[in-house]
N, C-alpha and C positions, 0 to 999 in steps of 0.2 A: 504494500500500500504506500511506503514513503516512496518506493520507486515510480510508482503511477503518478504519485502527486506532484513529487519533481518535474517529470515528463510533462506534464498537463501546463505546469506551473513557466515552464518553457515556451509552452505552445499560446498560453495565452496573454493577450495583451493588459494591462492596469486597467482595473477596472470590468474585466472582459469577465461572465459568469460562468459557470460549472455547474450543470445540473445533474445529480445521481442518484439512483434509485436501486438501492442495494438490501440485500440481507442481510439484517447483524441479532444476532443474538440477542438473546433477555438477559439482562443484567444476571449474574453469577451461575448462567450456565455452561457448564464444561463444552467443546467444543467435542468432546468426544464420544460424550453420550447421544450427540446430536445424529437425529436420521439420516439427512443426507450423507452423508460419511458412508453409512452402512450402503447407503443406493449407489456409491461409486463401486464399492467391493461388488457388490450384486449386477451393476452393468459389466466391470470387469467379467464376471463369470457366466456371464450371456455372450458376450463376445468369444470366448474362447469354448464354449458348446456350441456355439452355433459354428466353428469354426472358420470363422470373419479372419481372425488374425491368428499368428502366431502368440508364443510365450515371451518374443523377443520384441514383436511388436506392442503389445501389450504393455511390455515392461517402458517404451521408447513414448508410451504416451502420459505427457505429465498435466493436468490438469487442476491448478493449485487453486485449491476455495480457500478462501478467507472469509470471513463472518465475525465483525470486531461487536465487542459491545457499543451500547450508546459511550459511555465512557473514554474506552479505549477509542473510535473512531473523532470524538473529542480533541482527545489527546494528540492525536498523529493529526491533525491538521493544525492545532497550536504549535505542536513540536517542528513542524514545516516551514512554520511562518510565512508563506506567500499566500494564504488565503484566510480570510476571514468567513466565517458561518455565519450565510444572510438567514438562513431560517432551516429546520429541522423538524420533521414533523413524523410521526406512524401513518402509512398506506398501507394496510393490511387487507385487502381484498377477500386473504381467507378466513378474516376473522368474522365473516356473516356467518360463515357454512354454522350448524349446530351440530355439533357430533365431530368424532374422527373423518378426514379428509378419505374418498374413497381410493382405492387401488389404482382406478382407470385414470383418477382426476391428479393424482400424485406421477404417473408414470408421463401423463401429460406435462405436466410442471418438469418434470427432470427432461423430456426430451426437447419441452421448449428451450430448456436453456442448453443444452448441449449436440443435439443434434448436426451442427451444423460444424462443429468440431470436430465431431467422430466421422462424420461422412469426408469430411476434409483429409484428416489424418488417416483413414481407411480405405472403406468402400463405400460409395454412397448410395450404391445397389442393393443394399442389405439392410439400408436402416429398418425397415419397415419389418423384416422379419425380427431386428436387434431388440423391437422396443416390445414387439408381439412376446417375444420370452419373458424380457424384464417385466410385463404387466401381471403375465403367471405367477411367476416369483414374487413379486410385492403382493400380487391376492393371497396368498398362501402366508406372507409374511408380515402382511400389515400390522397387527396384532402385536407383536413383538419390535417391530420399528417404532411403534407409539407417531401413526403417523396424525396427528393431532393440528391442527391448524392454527391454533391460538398459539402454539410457540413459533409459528414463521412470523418475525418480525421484521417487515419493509422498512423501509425508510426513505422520505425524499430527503435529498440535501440540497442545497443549494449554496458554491460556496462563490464567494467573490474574489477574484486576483487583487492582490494589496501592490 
């Protein structure tokens, strides 16, 4: 994240805005017990049963999530000092649903945000069969992900170039 912010912070002019719309974390949640984490293990393992890639390609693809707390993402743009936070707020879209987030609507969510990655780095003739597995797997595994929508916490940010 201080790397992006650098980067951004190059690219824009004084005064020029930064608008972001990211996942972070509820304040004192481990980052490990968090379900996505578990949905990257479990796309890995769709990918090499459906035999898409190798174990070497597999291994060649990095995909780094980050998800800061309100906090911690605080902090890393103070500690930046090229932008100031015009405004912060929760976008939580799934925080209407009532109940756990379903299998279909979760495999949805993971392949919107990554789909276009793995067809990249791969095959992009196989997604379709990649994501049909991984929806099996998460129906069968919901339950135990605790795939719960009231702990996906959006975030708009809005920062400004100082």
């Amino acid at each position: 994240m201080r790397n992006f912010l650098n980067a951004r912070a190059k690219e824009l002019v004084v005064g020029g805005i930064m608008v972001l719309i990211m996942s972070t974390l509820p304040d004192g949640t481990s980052p490990y017990r968090y379900p996505p984490r578990a949905s990257y293990d479990i796309l890995e393992s769709c990918l090499m049963e459906t035999g898409i890639i190798s174990e070497a390609q597999a291994d060649s693809f990095n995909h780094p999530l980050y998800r800061p707390s309100l906090e911690q993402l605080t902090a890393l743009v103070e500690r930046n000092g090229c932008f100031s936070i015009e405004r912060m707020e929760l976008t939580n879209p799934a925080s209407k649903l009532d109940g756990p987030m379903s299998g279909h609507a979760y495999t949805m969510h993971v392949r919107a945000t990554i789909e276009g990655l793995v067809a990249k780095h791969f095959r992009s003739d196989s997604v379709d069969q990649l994501f049909h597995l991984f929806f099996k797997k998460i129906e069968n595994m919901s339950r135990q992900l605790e795939l719960d929508p009231k702990e996906e916490i959006q975030r708009f940010v809005v920062l400004k170039r100082k």
